[in-house]
GUTISE-650319 format. One record per residue (C-alpha): x, y, z; residue in one letter. Coordinates in steps of 0.02 Angstrom, whole numbers, padded with zeros to 5 digits, always signed. Layout:
XYZA;...
end
This chain:
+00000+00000+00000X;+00071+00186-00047X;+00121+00311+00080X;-00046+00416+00028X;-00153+00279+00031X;-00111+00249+00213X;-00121+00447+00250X;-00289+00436+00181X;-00353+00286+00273X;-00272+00362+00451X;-00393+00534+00388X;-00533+00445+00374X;-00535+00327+00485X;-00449+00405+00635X;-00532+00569+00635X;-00709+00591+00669X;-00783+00650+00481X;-00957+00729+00462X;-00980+00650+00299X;-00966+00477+00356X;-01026+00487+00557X;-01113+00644+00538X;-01155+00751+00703X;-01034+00679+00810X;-00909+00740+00681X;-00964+00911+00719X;-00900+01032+00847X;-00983+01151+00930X;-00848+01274+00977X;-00686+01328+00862X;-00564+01279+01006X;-00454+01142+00916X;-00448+01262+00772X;-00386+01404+00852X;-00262+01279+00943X;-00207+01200+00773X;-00219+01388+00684X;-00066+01432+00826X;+00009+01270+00800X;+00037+01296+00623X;+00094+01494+00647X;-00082+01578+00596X;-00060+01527+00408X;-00203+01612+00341X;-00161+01793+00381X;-00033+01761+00223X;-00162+01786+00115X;-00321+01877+00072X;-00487+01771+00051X;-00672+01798-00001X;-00780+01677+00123X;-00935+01600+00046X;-01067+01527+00152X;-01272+01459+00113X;-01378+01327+00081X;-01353+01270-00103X;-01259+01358-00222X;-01101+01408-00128X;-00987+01279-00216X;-01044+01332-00377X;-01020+01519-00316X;-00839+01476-00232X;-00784+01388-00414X;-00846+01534-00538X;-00744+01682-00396X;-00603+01570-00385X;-00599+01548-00607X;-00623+01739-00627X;-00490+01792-00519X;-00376+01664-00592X;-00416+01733-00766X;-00360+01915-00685X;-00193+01847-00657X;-00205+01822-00468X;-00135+01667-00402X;-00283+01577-00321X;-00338+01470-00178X;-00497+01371-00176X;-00547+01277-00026X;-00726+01165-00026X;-00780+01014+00028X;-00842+00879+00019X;-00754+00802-00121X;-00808+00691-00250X;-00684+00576-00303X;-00491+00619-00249X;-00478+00702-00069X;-00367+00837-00134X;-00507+00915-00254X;-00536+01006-00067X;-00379+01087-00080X;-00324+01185-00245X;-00213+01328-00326X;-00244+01378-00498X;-00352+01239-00516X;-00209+01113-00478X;-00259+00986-00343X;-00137+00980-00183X;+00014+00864-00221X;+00010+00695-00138X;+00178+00703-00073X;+00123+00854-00003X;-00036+00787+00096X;+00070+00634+00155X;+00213+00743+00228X;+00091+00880+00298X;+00005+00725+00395X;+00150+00648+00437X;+00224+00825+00522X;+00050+00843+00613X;+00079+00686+00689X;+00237+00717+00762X;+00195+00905+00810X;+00040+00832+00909X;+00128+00699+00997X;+00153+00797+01154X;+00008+00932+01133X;-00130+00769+01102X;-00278+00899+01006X;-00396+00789+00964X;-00465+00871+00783X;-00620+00801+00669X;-00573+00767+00489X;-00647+00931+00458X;-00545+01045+00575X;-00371+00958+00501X;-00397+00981+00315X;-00460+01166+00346X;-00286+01190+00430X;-00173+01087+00293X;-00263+01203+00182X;-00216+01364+00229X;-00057+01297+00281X;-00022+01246+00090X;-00092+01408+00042X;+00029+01505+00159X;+00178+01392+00080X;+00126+01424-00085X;+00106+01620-00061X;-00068+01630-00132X;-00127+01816-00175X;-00303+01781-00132X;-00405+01600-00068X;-00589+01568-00080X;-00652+01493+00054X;-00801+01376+00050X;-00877+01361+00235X;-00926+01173+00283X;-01048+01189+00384X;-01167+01354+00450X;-01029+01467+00477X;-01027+01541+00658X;-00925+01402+00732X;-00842+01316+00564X;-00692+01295+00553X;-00658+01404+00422X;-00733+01546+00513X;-00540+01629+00577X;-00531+01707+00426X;-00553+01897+00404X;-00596+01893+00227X;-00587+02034+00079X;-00799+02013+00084X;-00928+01877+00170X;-01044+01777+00047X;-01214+01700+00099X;-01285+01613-00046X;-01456+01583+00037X;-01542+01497+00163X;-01632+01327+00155X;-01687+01194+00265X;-01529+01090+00291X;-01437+00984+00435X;-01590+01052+00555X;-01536+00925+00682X;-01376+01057+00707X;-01425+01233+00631X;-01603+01233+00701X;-01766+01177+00619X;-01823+01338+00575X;-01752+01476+00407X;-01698+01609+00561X;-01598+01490+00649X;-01530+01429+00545X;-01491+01602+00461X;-01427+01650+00609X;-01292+01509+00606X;-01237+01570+00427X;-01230+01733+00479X;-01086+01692+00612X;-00961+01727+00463X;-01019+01923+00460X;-00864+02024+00522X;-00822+02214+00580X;-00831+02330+00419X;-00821+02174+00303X;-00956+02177+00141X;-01068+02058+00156X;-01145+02002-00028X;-01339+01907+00040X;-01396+01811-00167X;-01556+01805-00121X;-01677+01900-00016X;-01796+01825+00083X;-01907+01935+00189X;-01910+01818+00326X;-01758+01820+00347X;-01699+01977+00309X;-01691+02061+00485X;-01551+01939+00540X;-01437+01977+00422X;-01476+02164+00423X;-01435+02156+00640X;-01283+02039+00630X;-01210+02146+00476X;-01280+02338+00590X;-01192+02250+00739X;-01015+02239+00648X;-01046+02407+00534X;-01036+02286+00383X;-01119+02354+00222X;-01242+02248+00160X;-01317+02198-00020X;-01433+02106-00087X;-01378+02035-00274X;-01544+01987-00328X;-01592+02170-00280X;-01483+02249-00402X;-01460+02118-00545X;-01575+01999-00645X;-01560+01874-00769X;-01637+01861-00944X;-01680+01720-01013X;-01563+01579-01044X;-01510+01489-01191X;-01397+01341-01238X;-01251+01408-01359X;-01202+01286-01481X;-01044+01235-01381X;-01157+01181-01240X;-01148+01332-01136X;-01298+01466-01064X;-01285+01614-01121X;-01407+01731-01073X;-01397+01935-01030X;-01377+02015-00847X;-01442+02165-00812X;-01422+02297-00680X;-01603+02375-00651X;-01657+02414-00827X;-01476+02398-00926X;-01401+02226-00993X;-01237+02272-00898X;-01161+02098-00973X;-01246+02054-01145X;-01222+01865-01201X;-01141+01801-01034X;-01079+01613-01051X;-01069+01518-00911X;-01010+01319-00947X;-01139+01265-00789X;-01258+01195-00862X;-01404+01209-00708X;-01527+01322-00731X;-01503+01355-00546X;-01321+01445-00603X;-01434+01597-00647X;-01448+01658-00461X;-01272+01597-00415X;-01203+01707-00563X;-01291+01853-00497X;-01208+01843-00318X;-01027+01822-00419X;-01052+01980-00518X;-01112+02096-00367X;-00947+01991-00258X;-00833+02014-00410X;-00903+02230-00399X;-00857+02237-00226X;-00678+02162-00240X;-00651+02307-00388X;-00701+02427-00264X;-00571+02370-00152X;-00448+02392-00262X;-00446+02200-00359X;-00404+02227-00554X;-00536+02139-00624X;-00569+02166-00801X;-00751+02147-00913X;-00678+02023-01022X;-00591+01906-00879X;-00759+01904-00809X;-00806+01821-00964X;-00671+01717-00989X;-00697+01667-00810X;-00896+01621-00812X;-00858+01525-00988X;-00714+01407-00915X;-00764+01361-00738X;-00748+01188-00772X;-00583+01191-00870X;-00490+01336-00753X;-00563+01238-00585X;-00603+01053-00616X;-00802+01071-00541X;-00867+00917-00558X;-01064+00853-00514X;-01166+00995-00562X;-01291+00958-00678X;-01162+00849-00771X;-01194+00757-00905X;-01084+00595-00901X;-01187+00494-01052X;-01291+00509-01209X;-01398+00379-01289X;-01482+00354-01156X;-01434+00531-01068X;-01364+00512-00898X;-01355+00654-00818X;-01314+00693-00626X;-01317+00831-00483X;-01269+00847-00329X;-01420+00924-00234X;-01482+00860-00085X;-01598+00956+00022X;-01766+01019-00007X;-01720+01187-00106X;-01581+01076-00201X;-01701+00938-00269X;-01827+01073-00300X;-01698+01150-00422X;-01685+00985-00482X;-01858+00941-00507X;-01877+01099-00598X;-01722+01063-00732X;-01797+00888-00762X;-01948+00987-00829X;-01861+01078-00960X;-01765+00921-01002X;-01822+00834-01163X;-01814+00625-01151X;-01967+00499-01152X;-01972+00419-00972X;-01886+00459-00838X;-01773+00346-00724X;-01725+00417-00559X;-01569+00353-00452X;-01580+00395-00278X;-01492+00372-00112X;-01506+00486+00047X;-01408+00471+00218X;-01518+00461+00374X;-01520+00636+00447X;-01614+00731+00306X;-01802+00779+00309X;-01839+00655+00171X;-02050+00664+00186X;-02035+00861+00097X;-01885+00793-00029X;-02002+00646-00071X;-02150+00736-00090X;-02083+00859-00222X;-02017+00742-00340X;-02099+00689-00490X;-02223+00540-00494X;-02211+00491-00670X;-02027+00433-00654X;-01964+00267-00602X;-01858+00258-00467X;-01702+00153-00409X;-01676+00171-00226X;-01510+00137-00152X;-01381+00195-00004X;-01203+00261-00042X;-01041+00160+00044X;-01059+00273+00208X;-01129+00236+00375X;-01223+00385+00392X;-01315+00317+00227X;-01525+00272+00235X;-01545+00101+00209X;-01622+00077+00031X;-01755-00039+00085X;-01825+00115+00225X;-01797+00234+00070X;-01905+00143-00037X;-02039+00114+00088X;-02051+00294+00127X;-02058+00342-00051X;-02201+00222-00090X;-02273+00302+00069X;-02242+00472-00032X;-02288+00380-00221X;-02163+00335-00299X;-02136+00179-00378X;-01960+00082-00400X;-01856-00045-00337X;-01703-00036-00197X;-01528-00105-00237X;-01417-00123-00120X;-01256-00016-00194X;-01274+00131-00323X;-01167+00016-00447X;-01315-00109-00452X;-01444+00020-00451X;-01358+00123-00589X;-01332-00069-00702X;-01509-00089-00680X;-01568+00092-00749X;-01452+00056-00898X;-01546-00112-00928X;-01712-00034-00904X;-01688+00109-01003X;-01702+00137-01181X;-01609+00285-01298X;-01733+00428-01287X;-01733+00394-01083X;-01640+00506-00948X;-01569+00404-00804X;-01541+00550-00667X;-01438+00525-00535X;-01429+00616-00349X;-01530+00633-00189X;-01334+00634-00106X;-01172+00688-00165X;-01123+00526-00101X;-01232+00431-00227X;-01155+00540-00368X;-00968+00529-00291X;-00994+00322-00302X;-01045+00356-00502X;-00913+00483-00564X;
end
């Protein structure tokens, strides 16, 4: 076995990893990060950062920031998680993956730091660190910074970035942000800092009053991006990409903007990058029109983003996304409509801490439906899956791994079909 296969297995398996265990993975204090911040010398005060935090969308937002400013000519960080299939899609500059020898020596040197001082960090709390760590050693001009989970007390919440992102707010992890929009708000919120911009996507009038305190208590201007820009219509260029016109109250500010996302959802995450990307210029980042472009047209080649409304087949066309709560499927559920193909059939997995009654209930009844649980422990067992959804239904069968569910979609389904796959980035992670 290789020296980074055995660095990965002591990761995963040693420290406690939300993605796997779920809540006892996550901390409710940043104590062991501020402990392994001084350890490692306070890396991320080497570099400036934009912090993005929500619901859905703030991968997608954290890629098309990090491919713009890369197109400007800054050197780039991007830090997200989870991954999909390599752990060091986490951890990137210039859309180059951290090296393995790299993650296997910067383990290794943890090790023996934390002999003596014995912190006992999640999975979460140790990658946030290795990654501004590498960002520090490889003198980064500016890192985005994709929060985990909430924001108050993730770990990624040391930073004191350039400007604060919130995406929006859905229902999501409930059984740790609270089981209602404001609480949960309030969590996301946490990133807000003292005379930092804060860029909100969406507004929400239920919501609005927390961010307008939390950003009044820190004297942080605040904007709303779906208050000052809207989307036209999109289209699909010939080359696969929407292209569509943004305008800023009445003016198309950006005529024929591409972006290579295909998800009609990338409308309002495009919005909140364009008001982020203004407020960076106002700070003094040179950011020109046409890097913006080049930027929004190449998120995929400049930043490897994988799993968003991807199309990995034709003939039938397989196509998956890696959604998972209610406002995710919903966006889902909606693409599916504007999708041409005969019948639909639907790969699903969840893992067992997610409201699944509302996701079931939204999804449509006219597709068949292949329920199945990701290689995880905190996965839902197929068989409770598919009773729910009958409950809810839907009609299918369960399969007992995504590989057999996905062989018997391919079987069933004929060259005008779409076999969809999601319900968990797990389930996608297991297929890419």
């Amino acid at each position: 076995m290789d020296s980074y296969k055995r660095t990965l297995d002591y990761i995963f398996e040693h420290l406690p990893m939300f993605q796997r265990s779920g809540p006892p993975a996550y901390k409710h204090s940043l104590d062991n990060t501020l402990q392994l911040d001084k350890l490692y010398n306070h890396p991320h005060r080497n570099f400036k950062s934009v912090h993005v935090a929500g619901t859905n969308g703030k991968g997608s937002v954290s890629h098309m920031l990090a491919s713009v400013l890369q197109e400007a000519g800054y050197k780039t960080g991007l830090y997200t998680s989870p991954h999909l299939k390599d752990f060091r899609e986490r951890i990137k500059v210039n859309g180059h993956m951290i090296d393995k020898d790299y993650v296997v020596t910067w383990i290794e040197n943890f090790r023996e730091k934390n002999a003596a001082l014995k912190i006992e960090p999640s999975f979460f709390e140790l990658t946030v660190t290795m990654a501004f760590d590498y960002f520090s050693h490889r003198n980064v001009e500016i890192a985005v910074i994709e929060v985990g989970l909430g924001g108050r007390l993730d770990s990624t919440n040391i930073i004191s970035p350039e400007i604060s992102i919130i995406t929006n707010i859905g229902y999501d992890h409930t059984n740790l942000l609270g089981n209602t929009l404001e609480k949960i708000a309030f969590e996301k919120a946490g990133i807000i800092k003292k005379k930092t911009p804060v860029v909100i996507g969406k507004l929400q009038e239920e919501i609005r009053h927390v961010f307008q305190d939390k950003a009044g208590e820190n004297k942080a201007d605040l904007v709303f991006a779906n208050q000052e820009y809207s989307v036209d219509y999109s289209m699909l260029a010939l080359d696969g990409k929407q292209v569509f016109n943004l305008r800023k109250g009445e003016n198309v500010v950006y005529p024929d903007l591409k972006i290579d996302l295909a998800g009609m959802y990338q409308l309002e995450n495009v919005i909140t990058v364009i008001k982020s990307l203004e407020l960076l210029k106002e700070k003094g980042w040179k950011i020109s029109e046409s890097q913006i472009y080049m930027g929004l047209g190449n998120v995929v080649a400049n930043t490897g983003l994988l799993g968003r409304w991807q199309t990995i087949g034709y003939n039938p066309l397989i196509i998956c996304d890696t959604g998972h709560n209610e406002d995710g499927i919903q966006m889902v559920v909606n693409q599916l409509k504007n999708t041409a193909f005969k019948k639909l059939h639907f790969i699903i997995g969840a893992v067992n801490d997610k409201n699944m009654d509302r996701i079931l209930a939204i999804l449509p009844k006219e597709a068949v439906y292949y329920f199945t649980k990701a290689d995880i422990p905190r996965a839902l067992d197929e068989n409770i899956l598919m009773e729910m959804a009958t409950m809810a239904g839907l009609i299918g069968n369960s399969y007992s791994s995504v590989q057999k569910a996905f062989e018997a979609a391919k079987k069933a389904a004929n060259n005008e079909d779409l076999i969809f796959i999601g319900g968990s980035t797990f389930v996608v992670a297991e297929i890419l």
